[in-house]
C-alpha positions as CSV (number, residue, x, y, z in Angstrom):
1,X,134.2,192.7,31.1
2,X,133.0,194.1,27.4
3,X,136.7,194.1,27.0
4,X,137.3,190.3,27.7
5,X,134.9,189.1,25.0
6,X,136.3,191.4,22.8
7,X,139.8,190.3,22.8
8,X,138.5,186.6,23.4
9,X,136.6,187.1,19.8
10,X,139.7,188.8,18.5
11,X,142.1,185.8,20.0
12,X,140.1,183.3,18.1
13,X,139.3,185.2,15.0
14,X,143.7,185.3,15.1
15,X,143.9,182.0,15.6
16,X,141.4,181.0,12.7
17,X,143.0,183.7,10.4
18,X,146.8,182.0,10.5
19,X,145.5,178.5,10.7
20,X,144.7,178.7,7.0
21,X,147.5,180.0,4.9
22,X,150.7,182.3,5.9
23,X,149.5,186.1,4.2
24,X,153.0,186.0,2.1
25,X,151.8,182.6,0.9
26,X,148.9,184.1,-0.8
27,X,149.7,187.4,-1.3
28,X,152.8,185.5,-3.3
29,X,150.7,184.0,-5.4
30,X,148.6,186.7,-6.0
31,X,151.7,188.7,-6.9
32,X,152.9,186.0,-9.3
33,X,149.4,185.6,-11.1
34,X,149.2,189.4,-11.6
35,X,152.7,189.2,-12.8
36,X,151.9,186.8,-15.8
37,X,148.5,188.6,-16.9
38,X,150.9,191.7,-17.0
39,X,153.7,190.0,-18.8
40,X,151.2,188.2,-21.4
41,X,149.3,191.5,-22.4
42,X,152.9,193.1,-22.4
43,X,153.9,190.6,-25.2
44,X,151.0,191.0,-27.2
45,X,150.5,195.0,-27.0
46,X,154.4,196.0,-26.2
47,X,153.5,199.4,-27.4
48,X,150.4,199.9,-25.0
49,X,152.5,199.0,-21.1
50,X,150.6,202.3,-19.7
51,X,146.9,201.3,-20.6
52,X,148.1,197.5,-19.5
53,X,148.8,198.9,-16.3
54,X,145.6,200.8,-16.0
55,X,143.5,198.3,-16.7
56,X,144.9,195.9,-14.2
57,X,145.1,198.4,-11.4
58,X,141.3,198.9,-12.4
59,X,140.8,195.1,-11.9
60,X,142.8,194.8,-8.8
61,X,140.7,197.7,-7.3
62,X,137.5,196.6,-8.5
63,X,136.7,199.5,-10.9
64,X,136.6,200.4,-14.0
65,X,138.3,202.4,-16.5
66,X,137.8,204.7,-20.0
67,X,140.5,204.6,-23.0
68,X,139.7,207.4,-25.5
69,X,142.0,206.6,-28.7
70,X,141.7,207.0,-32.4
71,X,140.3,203.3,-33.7
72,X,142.3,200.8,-34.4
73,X,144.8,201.0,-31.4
74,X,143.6,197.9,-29.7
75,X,141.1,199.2,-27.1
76,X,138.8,196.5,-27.5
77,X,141.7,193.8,-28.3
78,X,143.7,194.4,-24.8
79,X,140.1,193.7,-22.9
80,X,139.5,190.5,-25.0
81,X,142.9,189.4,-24.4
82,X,142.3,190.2,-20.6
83,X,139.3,188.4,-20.5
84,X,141.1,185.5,-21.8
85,X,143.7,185.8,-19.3
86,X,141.6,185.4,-16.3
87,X,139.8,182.8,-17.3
88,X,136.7,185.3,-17.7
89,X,133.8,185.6,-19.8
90,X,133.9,188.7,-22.2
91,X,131.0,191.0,-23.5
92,X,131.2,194.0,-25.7
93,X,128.9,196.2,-26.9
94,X,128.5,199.1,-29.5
95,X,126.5,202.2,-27.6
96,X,124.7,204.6,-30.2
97,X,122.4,207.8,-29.3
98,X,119.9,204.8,-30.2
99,X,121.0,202.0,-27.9
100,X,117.8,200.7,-25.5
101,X,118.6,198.7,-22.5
102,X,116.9,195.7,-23.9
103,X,120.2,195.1,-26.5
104,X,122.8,195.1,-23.9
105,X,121.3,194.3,-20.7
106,X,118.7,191.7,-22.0
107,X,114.8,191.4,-23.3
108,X,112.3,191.2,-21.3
109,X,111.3,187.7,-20.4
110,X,107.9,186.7,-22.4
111,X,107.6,183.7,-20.1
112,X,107.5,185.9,-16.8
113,X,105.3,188.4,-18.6
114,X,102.4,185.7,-19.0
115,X,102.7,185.9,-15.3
116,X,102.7,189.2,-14.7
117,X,106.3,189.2,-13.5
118,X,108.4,191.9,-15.0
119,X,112.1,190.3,-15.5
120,X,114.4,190.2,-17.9
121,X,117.0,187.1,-19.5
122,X,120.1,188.6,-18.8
123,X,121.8,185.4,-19.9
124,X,124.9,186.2,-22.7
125,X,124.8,190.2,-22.3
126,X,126.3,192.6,-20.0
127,X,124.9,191.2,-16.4
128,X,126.2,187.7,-17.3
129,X,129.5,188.7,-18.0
130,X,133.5,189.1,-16.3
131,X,134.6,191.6,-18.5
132,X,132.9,193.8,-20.2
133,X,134.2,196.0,-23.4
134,X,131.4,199.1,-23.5
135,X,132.3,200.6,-26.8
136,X,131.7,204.5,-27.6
137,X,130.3,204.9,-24.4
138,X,130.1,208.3,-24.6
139,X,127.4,208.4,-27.5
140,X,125.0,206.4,-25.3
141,X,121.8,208.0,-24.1
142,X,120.8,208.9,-20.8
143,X,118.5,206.0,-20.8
144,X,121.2,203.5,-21.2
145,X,123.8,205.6,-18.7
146,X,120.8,205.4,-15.9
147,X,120.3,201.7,-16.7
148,X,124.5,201.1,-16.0
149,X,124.4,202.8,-13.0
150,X,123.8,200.4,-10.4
151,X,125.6,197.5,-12.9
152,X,129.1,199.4,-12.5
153,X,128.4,201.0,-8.9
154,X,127.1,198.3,-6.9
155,X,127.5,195.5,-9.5
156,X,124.0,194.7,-9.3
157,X,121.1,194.9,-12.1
158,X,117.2,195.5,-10.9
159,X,115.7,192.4,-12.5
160,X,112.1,191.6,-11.3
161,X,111.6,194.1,-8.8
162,X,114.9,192.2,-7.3
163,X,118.4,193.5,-6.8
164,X,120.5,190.4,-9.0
165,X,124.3,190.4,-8.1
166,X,126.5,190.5,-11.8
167,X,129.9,188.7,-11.8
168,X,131.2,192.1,-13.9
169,X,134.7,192.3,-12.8
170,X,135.9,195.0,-15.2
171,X,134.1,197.2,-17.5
172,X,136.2,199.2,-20.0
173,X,134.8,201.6,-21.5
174,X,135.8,203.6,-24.8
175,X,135.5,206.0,-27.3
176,X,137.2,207.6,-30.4
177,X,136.6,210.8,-28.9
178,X,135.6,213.1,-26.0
179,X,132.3,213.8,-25.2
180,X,131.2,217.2,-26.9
């Protein structure tokens, strides 16, 4: 009898599925919006196709990548440009041994701390953003690594005592050079 219901919910969870729109209809136009990203940030870095191609199989996957590169080879331009591609909104940020949370993830709210509510405005900073450009990521502190953590694992920030959900699609990270 389990059986029955199961393939009754499976029959109708079918039927709903191909009511809305044939697969190859959207996995067409999936295909053909991925195609002209590609083709755009191959006109405008025709010398970069490899880390093009990473970066969109990092967005298509839902992670994240690292470019290590001498400056000026367009690390930070390709994720702008992506950015602007998608229709997304763009965030970078300059890590030093120095860097506290508070710069990239967002002061702490002086309006919630009259109320003894610890939260911070993540409005404009990392949590508020598509794509994110995390520059010399390498020379960050362990402070600032722990505070990414659950941003680029689970795509949440701790804000309040609260899990908050981040719309970060991509985060690329760089750095002129390897970690020592």
């Amino acid at each position: 009898m389990a059986t029955d219901k199961t393939s009754s919910k499976t029959k109708t969870a079918l039927a709903t599925v191909r009511n809305i729109a044939p697969a190859t209809t959207a996995l067409d136009a999936a295909r053909a919006n991925l195609a002209a990203v590609r083709d755009y940030l191959l006109s405008e870095f025709s010398e970069r196709e490899e880390v093009v191609e990473m970066l969109l199989t990092a967005a298509v996957g839902g992670e994240h990548m690292v470019m290590v590169g001498v400056p000026g080879t367009g690390k930070s331009a390709i994720a702008r440009a992506f950015a602007e591609c998608i229709g997304g909104s763009y965030y970078e940020y300059l890590f030093t041994a120095f860097s506290v949370p508070e710069e990239f993830v967002g002061p702490f709210s002086l309006k919630a701390l009259d109320n003894d509510e610890y939260r911070r405005v993540l409005d404009g900073r990392f949590c508020d953003a598509d794509v994110v450009f995390a520059d010399e990521i390498f020379k960050s502190n362990s402070a600032s690594l722990n505070t990414l953590l659950p941003i680029l694992n689970e795509r949440i920030v701790h804000n309040g005592g609260k899990p908050t959900k981040v719309p970060l699609r991509v985060c690329v990270a760089a750095s002129n050079e390897m970690p020592q």
